[in-house]
C-alpha positions, 0 to 999 in steps of 0.5 A: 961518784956517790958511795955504796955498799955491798956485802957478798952474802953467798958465792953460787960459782964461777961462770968464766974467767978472762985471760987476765984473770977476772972471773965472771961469777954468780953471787947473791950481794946485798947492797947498800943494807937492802935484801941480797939480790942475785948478781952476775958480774966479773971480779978481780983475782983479789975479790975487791974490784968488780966490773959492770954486771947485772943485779937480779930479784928471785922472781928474776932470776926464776925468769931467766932459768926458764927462758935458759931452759928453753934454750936449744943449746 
């Protein structure tokens, strides 16, 4: 598997946590030296292992505020 990098540039919060502890959060990751980009995924109970997730441009997540929004919840 090829290697990447990440450095978590801001932690926004935490959406859920599971029964085992992982926790689903917000953050804005820069990865691999690139500019940071929004991303939800879930995190272990030491911060160093992450589960799959979805990596969001600004225009992105702009997007998904408004159809959340729009949302009758």
């Amino acid at each position: 598997m090829a290697e990447f990098k990440y450095k978590v540039t801001q932690i926004h919060g935490r959406l859920s946590e599971s029964s085992k502890g992982w926790t689903k959060e917000l953050r804005s990751i820069s990865w691999n030296d690139k500019e940071a980009k929004y991303d939800i995924r879930e995190w272990s109970l030491d911060h160093e292992k992450m589960g799959k997730g979805v990596t969001l441009s600004k225009e992105g997540i702009v997007t998904l505020r408004d159809l959340l929004n729009g949302l009758e919840l």
